[in-house]
C-alpha positions as CSV (number, residue, x, y, z in Angstrom):
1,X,25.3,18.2,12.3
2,X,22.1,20.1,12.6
3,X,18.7,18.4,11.9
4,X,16.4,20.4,10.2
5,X,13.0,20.1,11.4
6,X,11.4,19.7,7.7
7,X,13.0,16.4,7.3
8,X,11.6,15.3,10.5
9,X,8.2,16.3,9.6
10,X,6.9,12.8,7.5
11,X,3.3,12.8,7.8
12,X,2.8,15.0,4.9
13,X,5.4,12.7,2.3
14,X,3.0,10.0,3.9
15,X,0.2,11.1,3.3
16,X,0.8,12.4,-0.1
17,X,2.3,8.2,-1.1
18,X,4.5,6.9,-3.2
19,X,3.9,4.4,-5.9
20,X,5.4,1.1,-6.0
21,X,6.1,-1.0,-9.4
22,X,4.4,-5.0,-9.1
23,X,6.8,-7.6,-9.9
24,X,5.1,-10.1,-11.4
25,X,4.6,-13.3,-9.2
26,X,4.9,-15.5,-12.3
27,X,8.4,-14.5,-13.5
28,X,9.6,-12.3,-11.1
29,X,9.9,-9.2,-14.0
30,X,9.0,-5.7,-13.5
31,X,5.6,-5.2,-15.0
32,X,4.0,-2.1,-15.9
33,X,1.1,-2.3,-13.2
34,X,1.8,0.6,-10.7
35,X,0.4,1.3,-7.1
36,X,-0.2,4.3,-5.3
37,X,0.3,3.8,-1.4
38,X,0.0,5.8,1.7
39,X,2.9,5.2,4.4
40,X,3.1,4.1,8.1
41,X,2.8,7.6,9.0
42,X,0.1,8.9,7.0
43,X,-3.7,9.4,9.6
44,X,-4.8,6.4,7.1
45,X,-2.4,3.5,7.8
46,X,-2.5,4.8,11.3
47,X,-6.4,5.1,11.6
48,X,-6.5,1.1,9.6
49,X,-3.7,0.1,12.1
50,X,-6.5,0.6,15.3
51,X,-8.8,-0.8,13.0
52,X,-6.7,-4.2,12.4
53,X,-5.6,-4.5,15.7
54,X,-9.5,-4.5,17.3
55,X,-9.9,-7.3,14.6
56,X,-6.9,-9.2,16.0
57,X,-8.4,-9.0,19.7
58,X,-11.9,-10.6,18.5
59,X,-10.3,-12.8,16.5
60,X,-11.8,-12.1,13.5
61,X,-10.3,-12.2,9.6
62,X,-9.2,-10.2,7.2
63,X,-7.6,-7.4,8.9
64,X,-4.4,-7.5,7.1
65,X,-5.9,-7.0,3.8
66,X,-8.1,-4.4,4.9
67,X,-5.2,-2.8,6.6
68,X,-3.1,-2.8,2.9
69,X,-6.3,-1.9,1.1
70,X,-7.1,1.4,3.6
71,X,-3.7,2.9,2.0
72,X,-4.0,2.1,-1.2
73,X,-4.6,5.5,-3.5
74,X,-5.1,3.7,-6.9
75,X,-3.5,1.9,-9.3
76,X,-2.4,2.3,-13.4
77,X,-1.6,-0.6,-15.7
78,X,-4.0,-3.6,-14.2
79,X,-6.2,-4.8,-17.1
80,X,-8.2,-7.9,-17.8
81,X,-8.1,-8.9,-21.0
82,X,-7.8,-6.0,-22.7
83,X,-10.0,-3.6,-20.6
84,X,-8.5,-1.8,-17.8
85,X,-9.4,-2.3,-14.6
86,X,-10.7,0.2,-12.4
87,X,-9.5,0.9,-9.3
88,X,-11.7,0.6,-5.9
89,X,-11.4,-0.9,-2.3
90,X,-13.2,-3.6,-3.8
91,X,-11.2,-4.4,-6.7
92,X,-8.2,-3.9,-4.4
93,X,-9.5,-6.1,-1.9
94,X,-10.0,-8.9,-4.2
95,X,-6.7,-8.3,-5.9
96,X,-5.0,-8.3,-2.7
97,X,-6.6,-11.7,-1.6
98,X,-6.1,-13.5,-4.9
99,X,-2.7,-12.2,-5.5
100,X,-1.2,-13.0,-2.1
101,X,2.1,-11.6,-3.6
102,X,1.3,-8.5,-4.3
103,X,0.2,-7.6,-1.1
104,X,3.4,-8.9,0.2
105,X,5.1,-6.7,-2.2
106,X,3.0,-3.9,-0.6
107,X,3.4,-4.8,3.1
108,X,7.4,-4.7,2.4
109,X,7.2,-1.1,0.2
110,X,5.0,0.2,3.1
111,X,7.2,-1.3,6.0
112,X,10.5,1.0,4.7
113,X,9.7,4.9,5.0
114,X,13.0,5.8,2.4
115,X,10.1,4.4,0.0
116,X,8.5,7.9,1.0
117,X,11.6,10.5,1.9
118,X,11.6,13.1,-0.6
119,X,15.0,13.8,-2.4
């Protein structure tokens, strides 16, 4: 069978992300907190990557959050209390280290392009 050359083409679905739905660490449910993500492919991830990997030769810390963090888009649905919180790398950073979880449910959305094949 043919392959067309548009479905080899991913950077753009990459690039452009996909949103992922938290699971809450505390009872395992779907929760209404929602994350926008760049994938392996997109000049992002692939720019943090170099970035994480010059951390990991001078054996320095942090890189893997940093690395999650460098594709995230935003967010919807995090609050505290009852105000909403805002999305920046900073937030997301200290999400991301205090909610060891969730970036795990990150690295694994990230890790499987179908998460960004259109269709």
């Amino acid at each position: 069978h043919k392959m067309d050359i548009n479905n080899l083409y991913t950077v753009e679905a990459h690039e452009e992300g996909a949103e992922i739905r938290i699971v809450s660490p505390l009872d395992g449910k779907k929760t209404d907190f929602y994350i926008s993500v760049q994938g392996v492919d997109s000049k992002a991830y692939r720019t943090a990557v170099k970035a994480y990997h010059r951390k990991l030769l001078n054996d320095e810390e942090g890189g893997e959050i940093e690395l999650i963090v460098a594709i995230t888009k935003g967010w919807r649905g995090l609050v505290d209390g009852d105000k909403e919180v805002e999305f920046s790398a900073e937030n997301a950073k200290s999400v991301y280290e205090n909610a060891p979880d969730v970036a795990s449910q990150l690295d694994r959305f990230v890790a499987n392009r179908q998460n960004f094949i259109k269709g």
